[in-house]
N, C-alpha and C positions, 0 to 999 in steps of 0.2 A: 706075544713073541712071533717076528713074521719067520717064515721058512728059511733054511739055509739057499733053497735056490736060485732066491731075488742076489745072492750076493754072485749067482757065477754068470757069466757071460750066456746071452739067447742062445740059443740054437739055430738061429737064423738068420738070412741076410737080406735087406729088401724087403718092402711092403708085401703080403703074401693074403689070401682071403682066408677068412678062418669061418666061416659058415657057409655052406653050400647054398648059393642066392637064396638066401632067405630076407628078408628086408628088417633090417636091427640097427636100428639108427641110434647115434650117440651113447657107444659103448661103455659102458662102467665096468672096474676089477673088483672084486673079493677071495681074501683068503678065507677057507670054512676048516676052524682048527678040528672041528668033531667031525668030520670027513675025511678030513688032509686033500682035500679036492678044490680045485678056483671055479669062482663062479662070475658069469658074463649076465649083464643087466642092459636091458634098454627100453626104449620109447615104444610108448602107444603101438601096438599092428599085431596083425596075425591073432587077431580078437582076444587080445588081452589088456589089461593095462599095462600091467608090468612084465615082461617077457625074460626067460631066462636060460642058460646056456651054461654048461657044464666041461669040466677038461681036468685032468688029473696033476697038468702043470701047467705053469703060467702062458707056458708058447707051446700049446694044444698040447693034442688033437682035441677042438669042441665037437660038444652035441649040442642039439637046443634040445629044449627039453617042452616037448608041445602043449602038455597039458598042467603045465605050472603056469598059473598067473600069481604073482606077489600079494596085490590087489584085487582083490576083487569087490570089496568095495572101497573105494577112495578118500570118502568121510562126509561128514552131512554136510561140510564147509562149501563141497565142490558140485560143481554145476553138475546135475544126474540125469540133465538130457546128452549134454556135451563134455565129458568131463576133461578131453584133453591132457593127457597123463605122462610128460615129456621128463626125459632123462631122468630116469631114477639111481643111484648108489645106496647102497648096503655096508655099514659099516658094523664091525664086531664091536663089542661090548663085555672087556673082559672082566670087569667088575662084577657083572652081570651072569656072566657067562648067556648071552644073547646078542639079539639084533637090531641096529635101526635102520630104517628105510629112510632117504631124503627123496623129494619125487617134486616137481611142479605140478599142477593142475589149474582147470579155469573153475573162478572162485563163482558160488552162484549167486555173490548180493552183488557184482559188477563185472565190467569185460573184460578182466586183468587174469594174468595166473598170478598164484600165490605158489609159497613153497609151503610143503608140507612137511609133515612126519608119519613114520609108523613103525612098529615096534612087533618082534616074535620071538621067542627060543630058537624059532629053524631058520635057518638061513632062505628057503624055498617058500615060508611063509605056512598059513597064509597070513601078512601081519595087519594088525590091528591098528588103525589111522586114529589119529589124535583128535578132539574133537572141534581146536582150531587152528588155523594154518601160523606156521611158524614164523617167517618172515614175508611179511605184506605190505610193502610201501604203496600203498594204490596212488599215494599222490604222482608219486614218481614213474607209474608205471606198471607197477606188481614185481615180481622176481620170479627168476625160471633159472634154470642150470646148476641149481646147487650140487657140490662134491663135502664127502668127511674128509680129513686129513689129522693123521691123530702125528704128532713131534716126538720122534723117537727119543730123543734126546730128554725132554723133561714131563713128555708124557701127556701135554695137554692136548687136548681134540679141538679144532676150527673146522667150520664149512665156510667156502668161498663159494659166492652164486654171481650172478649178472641181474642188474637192477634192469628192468624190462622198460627203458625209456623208449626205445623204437617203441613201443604201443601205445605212444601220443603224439609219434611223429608228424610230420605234413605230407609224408608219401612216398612215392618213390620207392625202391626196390626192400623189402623188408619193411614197406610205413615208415623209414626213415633216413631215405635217399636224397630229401631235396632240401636245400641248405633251408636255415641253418642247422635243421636236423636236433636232437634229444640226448641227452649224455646218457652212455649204458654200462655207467660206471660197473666192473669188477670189487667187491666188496666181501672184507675176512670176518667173519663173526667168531670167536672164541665159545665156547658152547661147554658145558659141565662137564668132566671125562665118566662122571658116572650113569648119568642117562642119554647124554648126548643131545638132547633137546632145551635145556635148561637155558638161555642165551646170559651170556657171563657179559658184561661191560657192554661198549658200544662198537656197532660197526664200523669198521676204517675202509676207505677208498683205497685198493692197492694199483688200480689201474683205470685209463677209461679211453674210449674212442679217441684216435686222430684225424678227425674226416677225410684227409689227406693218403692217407696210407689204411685207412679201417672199412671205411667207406660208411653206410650206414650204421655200423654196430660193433663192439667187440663181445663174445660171450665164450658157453661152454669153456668154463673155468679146469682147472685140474692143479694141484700143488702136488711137488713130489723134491723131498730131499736130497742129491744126490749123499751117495755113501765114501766114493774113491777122493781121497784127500787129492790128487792130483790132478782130478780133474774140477775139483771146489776151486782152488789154484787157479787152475787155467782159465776158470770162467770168471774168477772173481766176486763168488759166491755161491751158496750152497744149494739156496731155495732156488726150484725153478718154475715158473709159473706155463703151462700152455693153454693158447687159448686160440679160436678162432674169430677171425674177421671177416666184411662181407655179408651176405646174403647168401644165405642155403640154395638156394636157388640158383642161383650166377655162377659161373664158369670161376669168378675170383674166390670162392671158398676155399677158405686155408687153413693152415695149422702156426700158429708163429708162439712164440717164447718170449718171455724177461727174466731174467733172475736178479737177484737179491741177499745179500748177505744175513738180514733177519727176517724171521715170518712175514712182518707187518712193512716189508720193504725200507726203501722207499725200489719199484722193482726198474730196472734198464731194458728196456725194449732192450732186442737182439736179432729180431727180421722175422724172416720166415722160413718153419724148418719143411713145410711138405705145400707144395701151391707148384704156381705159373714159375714166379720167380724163382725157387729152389729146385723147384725140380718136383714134378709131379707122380714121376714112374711108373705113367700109363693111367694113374685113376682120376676119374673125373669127380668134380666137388671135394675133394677131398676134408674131414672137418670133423669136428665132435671130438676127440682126441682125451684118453684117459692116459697118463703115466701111471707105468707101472714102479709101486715102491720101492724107492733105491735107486731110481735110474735104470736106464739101460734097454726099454723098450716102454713102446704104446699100443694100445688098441683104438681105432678111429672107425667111421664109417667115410663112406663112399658111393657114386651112385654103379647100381646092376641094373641089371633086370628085372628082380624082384621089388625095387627100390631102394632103397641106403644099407646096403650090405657091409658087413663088420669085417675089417682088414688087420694087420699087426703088421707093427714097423717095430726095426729095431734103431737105436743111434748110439754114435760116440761122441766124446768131445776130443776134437781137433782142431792146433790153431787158434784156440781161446774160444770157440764156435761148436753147438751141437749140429751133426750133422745126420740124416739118417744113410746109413750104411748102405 
C-alpha cells in the first residue's frame, strides 16, 4: 500500500537540488513501509556500488547516507576488477515482506553489462546478488537501466531496462553516433509478483531509438501510472513512460515521455519534458529521470561540481501536455 502522500500535490515548484553536490547519478525512489521513510538509489561513486539517500518524504529534506553501500559485493557473474554498477532500484516485496535490488553491472565472461538481482529484509541492505544476471541479451548488446514497477490496479510487477545496443555501435558519441547506428530498444519484462526475479512470459519492445530526434540511443527507462482521471483524459492515457535520449555526455541530454493507454503500449512519443527544447531551467545534462508513483513529480540528475548531482522536478498535465512546473 503506497502512502497517502503520493496522492497530494509536491511541495514544490521547479527543478530544485536535493543533495548537497554530492555526485548521484541516475536517481531511483523507494517507499520503506518499516520505516515510513523514502529512500534515494544511485550509480557507482563515492566508493560504493550502490549509494544511498534518505528523506522522511518524497520532496525531502534528503540525507545521503555515507556509509551504506547496498552492495558490496555485486556477484560472481560480475567483472571484480571493474564491476561497473550503474542505476540501481529497490523494489518492496510485500509478499515477502522484503526487498529487491535491480542494478546493471559489467558481466565478467564479456564487455557487455548485464542486469542483475539482489534481494534483503532491509531496505539499506546489505543485499545478497543472485548468482546469475537476470536479463543478458549479449548478442544484442547486454542491458543496463532496469526500473520495478509493480500495477496498482491488478497487482502484477514489470521491469522495464534498455537493451545496451550502443555497445556494438560504429562510434560516434555514446559508440553509437555514426549512422546507421544499433537499435536500443526500451523493453517490459513481466516478472513474478512474489520474488520479483522470476521472468513471467517474453519481453515486448515498448519503445526504441529515432536517430532523427534520439540521436545515438534512448534509455534510463521509468514507468509510473498516473492516478488523476482528468489528467489520464487529457493525455490519452494512463501509462507514462520517461526516458532519456542522446548521450550523457552532450549538452543534448534530456528527459522526454510517451504514454500509453496499456502497460505493454503500443506507447506515443510526446517530446521533450526537461532538455534544450522544453526548457532546461538552468541545469546542464539534464537525464536519468525516475517518476514518482502516481504522478506528480521526478527525481533526475544533472551535471555540478561534484558530477551528476540529484535534482527534483515537479510537473502537471496541461493542454493534453506534461509540463514541468
Amino acid at each position: 500500500m503506497l502512502p497517502l502522500l503520493l496522492l497530494l500535490p509536491l511541495a514544490h515548484a521547479a527543478p530544485r537540488p536535493a543533495l548537497d553536490n554530492i555526485s548521484f547519478p541516475d536517481p531511483s525512489l523507494t517507499f520503506d513501509p518499516h520505516t515510513r521513510a523514502w529512500y534515494a538509489f544511485a550509480t557507482e561513486a563515492n566508493t560504493h556500488h550502490v549509494q544511498a539517500a534518505t528523506s522522511p518524504t518524497v520532496h525531502g529534506p534528503w540525507s545521503f547516507l555515507p556509509s551504506v553501500d547496498l552492495l558490496p559485493s555485486p556477484g560472481a557473474w560480475v567483472n571484480s576488477t571493474s564491476p561497473r554498477v550503474w542505476a540501481p532500484d529497490v523494489q518492496y516485496l510485500s509478499e515477502t515482506n522484503s526487498f529487491v535490488l535491480y542494478y546493471s553491472a559489467l558481466s565478467a565472461h564479456s564487455r557487455f553489462h548485464c542486469v542483475g538481482a539482489a534481494t534483503s529484509p532491509n531496505i539499506t541492505g546489505p543485499f545478497t546478488p543472485l548468482s546469475k544476471p537476470l536479463i543478458c541479451p549479449i548478442a544484442e548488446g547486454g542491458a543496463i537501466d532496469a526500473a520495478g514497477y509493480v500495477d496498482e490496479a491488478d497487482g502484477s510487477r514489470w521491469i522495464v531496462y534498455k537493451v545496451d545496443g550502443s555497445a556494438l555501435g560504429p562510434g560516434g558519441p555514446c559508440g553509437n553516433g555514426e549512422p546507421p547506428g544499433e537499435p536500443t530498444p526500451l523493453r517490459l519484462q513481466r516478472v513474478d509478483v512474489g520474488d520479483g526475479v522470476t521472468l513471467v512470459g517474453e519481453a515486448v519492445t515498448i519503445l526504441d531509438r529515432d536517430p532523427e530526434v534520439d540521436g545515438p540511443l534512448v534509455e534510463a527507462p521509468s514507468l509510473v501510472r498516473l492516478r488523476d482521471g482528468d489528467a489520464v483524459r487529457a493525455l490519452g492515457g494512463g501509462f507514462v513512460l520517461f526516458y532519456s535520449s542522446h548521450c550523457f555526455n552532450s549538452a543534448e541530454y534530456d528527459v522526454k515521455y510517451a504514454v500509453a493507454e496499456g502497460i505493454d503500449g503500443p506507447y506515443e512519443r510526446r517530446g521533450q519534458l526537461l532538455g534544450r527544447e522544453a526548457g532546461s531551467f538552468g541545469l546542464e545534462r539534464p537525464g536519468g529521470a525516475t517518476g514518482v508513483p502516481g504522478g506528480g513529480g521526478l527525481v533526475l540528475h544533472a551535471e555540478c561540481e561534484a558530477g551528476r548531482c540529484m535534482y527534483e522536478a515537479d510537473y502537471v498535465v496541461e493542454d493534453g501536455e506534461i509540463r514541468i512546473t
